[in-house]
C-alpha positions as CSV (number, residue, x, y, z in Angstrom):
1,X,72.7,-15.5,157.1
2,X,69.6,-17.7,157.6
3,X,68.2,-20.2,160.1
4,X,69.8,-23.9,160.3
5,X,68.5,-25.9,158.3
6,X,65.8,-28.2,159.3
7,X,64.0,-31.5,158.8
8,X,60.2,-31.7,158.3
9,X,57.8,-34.1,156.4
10,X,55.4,-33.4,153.6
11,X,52.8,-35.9,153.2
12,X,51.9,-36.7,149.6
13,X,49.1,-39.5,148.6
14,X,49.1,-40.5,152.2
15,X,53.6,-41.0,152.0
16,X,55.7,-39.1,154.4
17,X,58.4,-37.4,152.9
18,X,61.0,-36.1,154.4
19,X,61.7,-32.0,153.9
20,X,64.9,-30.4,154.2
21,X,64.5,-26.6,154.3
22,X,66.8,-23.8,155.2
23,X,65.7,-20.1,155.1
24,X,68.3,-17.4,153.9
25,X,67.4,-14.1,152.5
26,X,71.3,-13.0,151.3
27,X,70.1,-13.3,147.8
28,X,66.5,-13.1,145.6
29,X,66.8,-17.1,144.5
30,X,65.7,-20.3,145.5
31,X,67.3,-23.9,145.5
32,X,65.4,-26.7,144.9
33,X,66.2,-30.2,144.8
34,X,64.6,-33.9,144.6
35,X,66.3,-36.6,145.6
36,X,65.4,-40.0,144.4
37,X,67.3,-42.9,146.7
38,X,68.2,-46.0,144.0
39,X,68.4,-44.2,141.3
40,X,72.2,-44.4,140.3
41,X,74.9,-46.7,139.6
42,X,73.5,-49.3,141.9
43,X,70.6,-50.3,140.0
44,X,72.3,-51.2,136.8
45,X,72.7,-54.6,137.6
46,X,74.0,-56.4,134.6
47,X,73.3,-53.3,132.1
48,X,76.3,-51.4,133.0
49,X,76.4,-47.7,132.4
50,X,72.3,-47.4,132.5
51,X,72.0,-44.9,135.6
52,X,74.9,-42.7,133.3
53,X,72.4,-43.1,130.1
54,X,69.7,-41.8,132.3
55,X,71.5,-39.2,133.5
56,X,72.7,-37.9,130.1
57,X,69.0,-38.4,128.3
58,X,67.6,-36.2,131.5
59,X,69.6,-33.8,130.4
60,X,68.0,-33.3,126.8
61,X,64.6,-31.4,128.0
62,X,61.5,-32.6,128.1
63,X,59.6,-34.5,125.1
64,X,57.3,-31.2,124.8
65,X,59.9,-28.5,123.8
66,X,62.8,-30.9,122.9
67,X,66.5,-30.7,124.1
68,X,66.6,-27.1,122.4
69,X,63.6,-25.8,123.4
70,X,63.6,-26.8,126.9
71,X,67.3,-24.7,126.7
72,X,65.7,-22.0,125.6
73,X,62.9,-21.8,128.1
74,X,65.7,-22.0,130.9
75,X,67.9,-19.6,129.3
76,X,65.1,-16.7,129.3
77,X,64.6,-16.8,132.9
78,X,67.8,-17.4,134.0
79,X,66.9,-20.9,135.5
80,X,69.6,-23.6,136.0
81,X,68.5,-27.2,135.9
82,X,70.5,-29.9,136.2
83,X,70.3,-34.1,136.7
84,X,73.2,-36.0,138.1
85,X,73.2,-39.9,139.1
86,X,75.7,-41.4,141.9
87,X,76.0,-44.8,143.4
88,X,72.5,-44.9,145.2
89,X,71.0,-41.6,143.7
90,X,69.5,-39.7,141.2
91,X,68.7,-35.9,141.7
92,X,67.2,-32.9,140.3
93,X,68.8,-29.6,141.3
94,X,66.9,-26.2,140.2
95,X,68.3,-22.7,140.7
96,X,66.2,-19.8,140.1
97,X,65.8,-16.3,140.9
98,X,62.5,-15.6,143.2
99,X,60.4,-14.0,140.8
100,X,60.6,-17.0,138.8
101,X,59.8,-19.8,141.2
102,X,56.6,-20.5,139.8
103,X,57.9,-20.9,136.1
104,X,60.8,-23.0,137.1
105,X,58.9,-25.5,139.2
106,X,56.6,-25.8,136.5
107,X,59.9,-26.4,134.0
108,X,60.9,-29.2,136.6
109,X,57.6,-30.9,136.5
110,X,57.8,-31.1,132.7
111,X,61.0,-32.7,132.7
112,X,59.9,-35.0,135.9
113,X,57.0,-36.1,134.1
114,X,57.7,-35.9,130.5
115,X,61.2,-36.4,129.6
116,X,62.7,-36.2,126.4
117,X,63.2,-40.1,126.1
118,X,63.2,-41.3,122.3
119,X,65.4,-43.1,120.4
120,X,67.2,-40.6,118.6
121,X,68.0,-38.7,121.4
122,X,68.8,-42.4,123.8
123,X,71.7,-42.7,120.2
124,X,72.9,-39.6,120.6
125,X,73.8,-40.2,124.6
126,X,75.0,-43.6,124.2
127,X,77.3,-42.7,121.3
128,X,78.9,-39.8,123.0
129,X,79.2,-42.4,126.6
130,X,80.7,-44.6,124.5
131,X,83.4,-41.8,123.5
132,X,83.9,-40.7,127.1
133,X,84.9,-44.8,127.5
134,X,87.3,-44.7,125.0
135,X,88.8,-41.2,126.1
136,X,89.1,-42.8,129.6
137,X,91.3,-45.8,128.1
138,X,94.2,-42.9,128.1
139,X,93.5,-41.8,131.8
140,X,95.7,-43.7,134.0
141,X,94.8,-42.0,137.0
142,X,91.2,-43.2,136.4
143,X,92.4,-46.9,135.4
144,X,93.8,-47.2,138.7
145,X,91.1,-45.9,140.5
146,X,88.7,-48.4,138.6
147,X,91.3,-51.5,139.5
148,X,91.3,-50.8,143.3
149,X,87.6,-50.6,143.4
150,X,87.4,-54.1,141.6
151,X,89.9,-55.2,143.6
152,X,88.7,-53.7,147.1
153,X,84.8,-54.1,146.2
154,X,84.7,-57.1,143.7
155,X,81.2,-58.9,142.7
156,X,79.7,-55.4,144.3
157,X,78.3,-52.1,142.4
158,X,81.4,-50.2,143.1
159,X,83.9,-52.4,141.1
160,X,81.7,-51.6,138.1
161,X,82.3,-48.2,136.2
162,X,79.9,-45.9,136.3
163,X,80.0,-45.5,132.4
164,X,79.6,-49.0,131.7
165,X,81.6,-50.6,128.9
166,X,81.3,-50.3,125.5
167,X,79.4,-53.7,125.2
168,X,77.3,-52.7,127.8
169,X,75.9,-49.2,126.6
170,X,75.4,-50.6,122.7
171,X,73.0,-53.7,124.5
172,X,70.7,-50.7,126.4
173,X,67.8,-49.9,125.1
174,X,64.9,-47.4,125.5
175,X,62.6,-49.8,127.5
176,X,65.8,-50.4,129.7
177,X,65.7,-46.6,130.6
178,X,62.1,-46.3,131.8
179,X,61.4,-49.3,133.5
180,X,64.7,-48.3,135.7
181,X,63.1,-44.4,136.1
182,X,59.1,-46.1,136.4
183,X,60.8,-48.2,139.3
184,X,62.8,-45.1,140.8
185,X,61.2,-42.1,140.6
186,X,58.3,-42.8,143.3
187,X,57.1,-40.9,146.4
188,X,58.6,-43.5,149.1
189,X,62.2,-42.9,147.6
190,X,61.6,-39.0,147.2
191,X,63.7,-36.8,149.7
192,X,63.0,-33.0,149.1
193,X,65.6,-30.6,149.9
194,X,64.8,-26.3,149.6
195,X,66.4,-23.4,150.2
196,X,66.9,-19.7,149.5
197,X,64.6,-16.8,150.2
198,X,61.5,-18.7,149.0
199,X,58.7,-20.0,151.7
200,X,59.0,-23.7,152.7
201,X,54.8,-24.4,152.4
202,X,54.5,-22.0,149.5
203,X,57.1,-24.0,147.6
204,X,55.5,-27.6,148.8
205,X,51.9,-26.3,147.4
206,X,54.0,-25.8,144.0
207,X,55.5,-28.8,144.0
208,X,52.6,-30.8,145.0
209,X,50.4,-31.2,142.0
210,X,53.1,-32.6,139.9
211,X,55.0,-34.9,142.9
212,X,51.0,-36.7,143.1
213,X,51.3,-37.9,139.6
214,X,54.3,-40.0,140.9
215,X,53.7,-43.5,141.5
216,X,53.9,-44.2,145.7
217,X,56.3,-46.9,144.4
218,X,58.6,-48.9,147.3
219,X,60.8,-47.6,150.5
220,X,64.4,-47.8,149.6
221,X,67.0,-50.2,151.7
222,X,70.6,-48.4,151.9
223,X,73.1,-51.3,151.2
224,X,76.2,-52.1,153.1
225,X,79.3,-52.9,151.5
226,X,82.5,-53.8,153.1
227,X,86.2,-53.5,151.7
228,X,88.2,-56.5,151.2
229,X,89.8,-58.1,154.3
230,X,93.1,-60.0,152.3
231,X,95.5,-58.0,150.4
232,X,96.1,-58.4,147.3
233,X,98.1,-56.3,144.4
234,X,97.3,-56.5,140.8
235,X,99.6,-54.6,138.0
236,X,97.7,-53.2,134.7
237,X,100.7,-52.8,131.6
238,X,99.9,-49.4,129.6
239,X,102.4,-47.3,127.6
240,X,102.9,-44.8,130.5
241,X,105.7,-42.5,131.8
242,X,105.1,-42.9,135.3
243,X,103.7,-45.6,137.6
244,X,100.2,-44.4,138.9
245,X,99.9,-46.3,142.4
246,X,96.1,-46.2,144.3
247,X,96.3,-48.7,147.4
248,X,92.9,-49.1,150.1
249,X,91.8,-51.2,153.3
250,X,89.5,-51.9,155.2
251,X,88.1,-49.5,157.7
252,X,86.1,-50.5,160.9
253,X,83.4,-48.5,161.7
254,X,81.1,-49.5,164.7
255,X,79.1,-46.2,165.7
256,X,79.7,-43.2,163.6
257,X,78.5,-41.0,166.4
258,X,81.6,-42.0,168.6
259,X,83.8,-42.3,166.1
260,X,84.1,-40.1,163.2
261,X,86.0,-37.3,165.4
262,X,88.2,-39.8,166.0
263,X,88.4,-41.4,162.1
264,X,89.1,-37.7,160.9
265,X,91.8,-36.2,163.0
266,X,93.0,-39.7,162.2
267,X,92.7,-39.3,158.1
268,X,94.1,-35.8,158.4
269,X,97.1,-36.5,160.0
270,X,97.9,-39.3,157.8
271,X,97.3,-38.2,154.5
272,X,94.5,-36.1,153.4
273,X,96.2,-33.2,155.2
274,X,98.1,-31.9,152.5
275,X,101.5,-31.0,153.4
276,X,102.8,-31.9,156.7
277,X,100.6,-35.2,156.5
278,X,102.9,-38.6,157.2
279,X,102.5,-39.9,153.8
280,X,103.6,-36.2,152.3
281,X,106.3,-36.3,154.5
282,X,107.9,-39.4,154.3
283,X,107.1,-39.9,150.4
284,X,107.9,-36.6,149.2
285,X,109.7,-34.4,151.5
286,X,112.4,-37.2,152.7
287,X,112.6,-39.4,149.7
288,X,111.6,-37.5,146.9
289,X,109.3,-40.8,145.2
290,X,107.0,-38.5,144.2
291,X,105.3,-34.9,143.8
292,X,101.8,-35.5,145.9
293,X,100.6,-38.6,147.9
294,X,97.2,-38.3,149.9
295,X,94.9,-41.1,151.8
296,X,91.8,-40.7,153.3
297,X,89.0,-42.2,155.3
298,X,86.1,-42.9,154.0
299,X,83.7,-42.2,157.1
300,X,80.7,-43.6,155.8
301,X,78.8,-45.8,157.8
302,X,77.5,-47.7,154.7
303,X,80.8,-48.1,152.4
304,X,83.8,-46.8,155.2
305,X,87.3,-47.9,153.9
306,X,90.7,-46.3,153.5
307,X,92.0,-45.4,150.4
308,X,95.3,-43.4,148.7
309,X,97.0,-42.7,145.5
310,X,100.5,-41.3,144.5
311,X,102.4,-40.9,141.1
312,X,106.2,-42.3,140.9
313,X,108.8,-43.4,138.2
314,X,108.6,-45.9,137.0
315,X,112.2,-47.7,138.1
316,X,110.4,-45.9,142.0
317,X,107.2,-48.1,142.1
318,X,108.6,-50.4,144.6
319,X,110.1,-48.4,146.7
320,X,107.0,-46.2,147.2
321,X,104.7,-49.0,147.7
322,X,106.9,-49.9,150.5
323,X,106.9,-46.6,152.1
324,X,103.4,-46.1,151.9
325,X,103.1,-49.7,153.7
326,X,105.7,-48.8,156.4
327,X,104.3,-44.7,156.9
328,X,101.0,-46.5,157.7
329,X,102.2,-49.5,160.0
330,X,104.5,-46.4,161.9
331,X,101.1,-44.6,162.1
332,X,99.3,-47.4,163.8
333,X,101.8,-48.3,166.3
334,X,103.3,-45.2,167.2
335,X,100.5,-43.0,166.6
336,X,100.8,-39.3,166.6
337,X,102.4,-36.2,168.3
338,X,100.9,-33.7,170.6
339,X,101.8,-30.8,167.6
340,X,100.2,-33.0,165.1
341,X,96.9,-33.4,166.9
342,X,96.9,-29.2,167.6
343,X,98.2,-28.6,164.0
344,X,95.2,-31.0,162.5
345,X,92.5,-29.3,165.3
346,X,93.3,-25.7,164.2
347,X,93.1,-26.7,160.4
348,X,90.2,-28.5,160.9
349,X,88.1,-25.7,163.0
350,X,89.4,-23.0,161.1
351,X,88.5,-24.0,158.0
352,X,85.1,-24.7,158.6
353,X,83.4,-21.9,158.0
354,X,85.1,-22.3,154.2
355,X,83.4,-25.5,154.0
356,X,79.5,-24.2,154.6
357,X,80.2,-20.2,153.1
358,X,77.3,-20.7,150.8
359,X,73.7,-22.2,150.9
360,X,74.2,-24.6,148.5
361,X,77.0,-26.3,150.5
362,X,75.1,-25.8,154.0
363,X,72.1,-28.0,152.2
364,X,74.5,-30.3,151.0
365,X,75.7,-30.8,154.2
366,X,72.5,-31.3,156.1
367,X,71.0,-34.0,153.0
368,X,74.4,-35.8,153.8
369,X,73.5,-35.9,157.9
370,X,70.1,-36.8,156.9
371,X,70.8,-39.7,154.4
372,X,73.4,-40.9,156.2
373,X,71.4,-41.6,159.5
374,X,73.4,-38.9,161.3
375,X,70.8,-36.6,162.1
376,X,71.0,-32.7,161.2
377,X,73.4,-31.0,163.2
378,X,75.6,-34.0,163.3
379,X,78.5,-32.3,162.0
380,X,78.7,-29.6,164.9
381,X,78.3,-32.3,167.2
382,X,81.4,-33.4,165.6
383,X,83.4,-30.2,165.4
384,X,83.2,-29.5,169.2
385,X,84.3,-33.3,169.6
386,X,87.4,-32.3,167.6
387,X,88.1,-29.6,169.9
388,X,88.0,-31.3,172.8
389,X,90.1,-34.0,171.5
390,X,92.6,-35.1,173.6
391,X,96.1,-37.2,172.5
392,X,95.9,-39.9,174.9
393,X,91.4,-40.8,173.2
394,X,93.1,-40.5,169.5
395,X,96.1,-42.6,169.6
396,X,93.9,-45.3,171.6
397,X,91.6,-45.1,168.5
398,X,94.5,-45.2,166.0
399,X,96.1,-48.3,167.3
400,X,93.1,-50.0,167.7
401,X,92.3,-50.0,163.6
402,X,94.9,-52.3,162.4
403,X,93.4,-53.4,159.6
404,X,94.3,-50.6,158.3
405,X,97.7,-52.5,157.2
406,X,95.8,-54.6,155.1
407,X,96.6,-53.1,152.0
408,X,95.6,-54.1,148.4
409,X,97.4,-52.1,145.7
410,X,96.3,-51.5,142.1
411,X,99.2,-50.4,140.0
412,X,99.3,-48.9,136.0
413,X,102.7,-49.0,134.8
414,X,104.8,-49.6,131.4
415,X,106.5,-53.0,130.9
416,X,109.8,-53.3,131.9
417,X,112.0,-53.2,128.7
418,X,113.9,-56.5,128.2
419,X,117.5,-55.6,128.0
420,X,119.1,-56.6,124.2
421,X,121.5,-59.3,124.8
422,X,124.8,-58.9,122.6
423,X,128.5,-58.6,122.1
């Protein structure tokens, strides 16, 4: 095993940015990613889908070598290379073996500074986005997710699908793409995250002559967003077989450092525990509405909300709405047991070495603490919190969230069939 990661700064044309870096020597191969903050779904604005164009074109090599030859040049050296886009993000994650450092940084830099963006290749992503929108028209479980995010986050980023529409993609073009990546890929939005058994400053020297061609660009501002307060429940008619049911609230979060412990012994007992959570319990196990149920906290301190989902039949939908609204206003007035608390502890500690087993999940973890304002080595400030955890400290926090109850509920079912009238 290796060091802890830690947090340093690099400064590049006179811009501090922030180094993640963890040292372990298990394997011969390096990790290297860059992190560019306002790079993903948020910046699409009215051209829906763009960051999910970006992402796709990033993925067809740089204009040098073209989508195949760029594959090829990877595929000889074993070097993985990847782009993906989120909400807020857009990152570049290499993988290589340590005697080929040096060629894969230089491989990054050509796709960093010379992607493959040209119109054929911008028709070829938007016409196979525009499939994946179609194929998603059959995907109930995803239709329900997309109505409680409109219905949670509406007039926000996160009611909009990340694919766009298919109006949307067919209106972006290639001057679309680079004026979003000219605007995004910039020093003051850059975070650097390395790992593996390569050197730290041997790696930054590497990295530095191509991160100077980068514009310095503007700081990036972490939006808030808050879940809706009223409930509401809106039905979508499709020709399903069962009734797919996603429901959210609000979430209060006032100081993450005091409260996460709190929010995710909370989450775990009610629902994202897996069997022996309430919602499990009293959906499945005692009433048999339906074959899995979950809800979970979101503990961000930027977006934090509850949220659920569960399948039923269709003639069920009712019934399990009401359950889940009754398991959760049970929840906040009774809270929990003394076994449920030392149950959720001894899940929650004992799995955690599962959750940080390999490198790339222990730098995952320590960009989250980092971009989420938590500082590294938030999360085993958390875990000892956990253990300490005492019945009387959780239920106080569990009664206190009552908004909780607010619930808005996004449903996909069939049409009820009209009955034939006759003698």
């Amino acid at each position: 095993m290796g060091k802890e990661a830690t947090l340093t700064h690099t400064t590049i044309q006179g811009v501090q940015i922030p180094v993640i870096y963890e040292h372990s020597a298990l394997i011969p191969a390096g990790i290297v990613r860059l992190v560019f903050q306002g790079g993903g779904k948020i910046q699409d604005g009215e051209l829906l889908g763009r960051g999910a164009v970006i992402e796709e074109l990033l993925e067809k090599g740089s204009k040098k070598r073209g989508n195949l030859g760029f594959a090829k040049a990877l595929e000889q050296r074993a070097i993985a290379l990847s782009v993906s886009s989120g909400l807020q993000s857009l990152s570049f994650s290499l993988n290589f073996l340590q005697d080929d450092k040096e060629q894969a940084i230089d491989l990054l830099g050509e796709l960093l500074l010379d992607p493959n963006l040209t119109n054929e290749e911008l028709q070829k992503v938007k016409t196979a986005i525009t499939a994946q929108i179609l194929a998603k028209q059959n995907d109930y479980d995803y239709l329900a997710s997309r109505l409680l995010k409109s219905l949670l986050f509406d007039s926000t980023p996160l009611a909009r699908p990340k694919l766009g529409t298919q109006e949307s993609i067919a209106k972006i073009h290639l001057e679309d793409v680079k004026k979003a990546l000219e605007s995004t890929l910039t020093l003051q939005r850059l975070i650097i995250v390395l790992g593996g058994d390569i050197d730290r400053e041997s790696t930054l020297a590497l990295l530095a002559p191509i991160l100077s061609k980068l514009p310095q660009g503007t700081p990036y501002t972490k939006p808030s967003f808050s879940a809706r307060k009223e409930p509401t429940t809106q039905t979508q008619y499709a020709p399903t077989q069962q009734a797919y049911i996603y429901f959210g609230a609000p979430l209060h979060l006032e100081d993450l450092e005091s409260e996460s412990h709190l929010a995710k012994v909370a989450s775990f007992i009610l629902g994202s525990g897996g069997f022996g959570s309430r919602i499990l319990e009293e959906v499945r196990v005692k009433r048999g509405l339906a074959y899995s149920a979950s809800i979970s906290y979101s503990i961000n301190p930027y977006t934090p909300y509850m949220s659920g989902h569960l399948q039923t039949k269709l003639e069920s939908k009712d019934k399990a709405i009401e359950v889940v609204k009754q398991t959760i206003a049970d929840f906040v007035a009774k809270g929990v047991s003394e076994e449920e608390l030392q149950a959720a502890k001894q899940f929650i500690l004992g799995s955690e070495p599962l959750r940080n087993e390999t490198l790339s999940q222990r730098l995952g973890r320590a960009f989250n603490e980092f971009y989420m304002d938590r500082g590294i080595g938030f999360s085993k400030r958390e875990l000892e919190k956990i253990a300490s955890l005492d019945l009387t400290t959780l239920n106080a926090y569990i009664n206190k969230h009552t908004e909780i109850q607010n619930l808005s509920v996004a449903i996909v079912t069939a049409k009820e069939k009209k009955q034939k009238s006759g003698f």
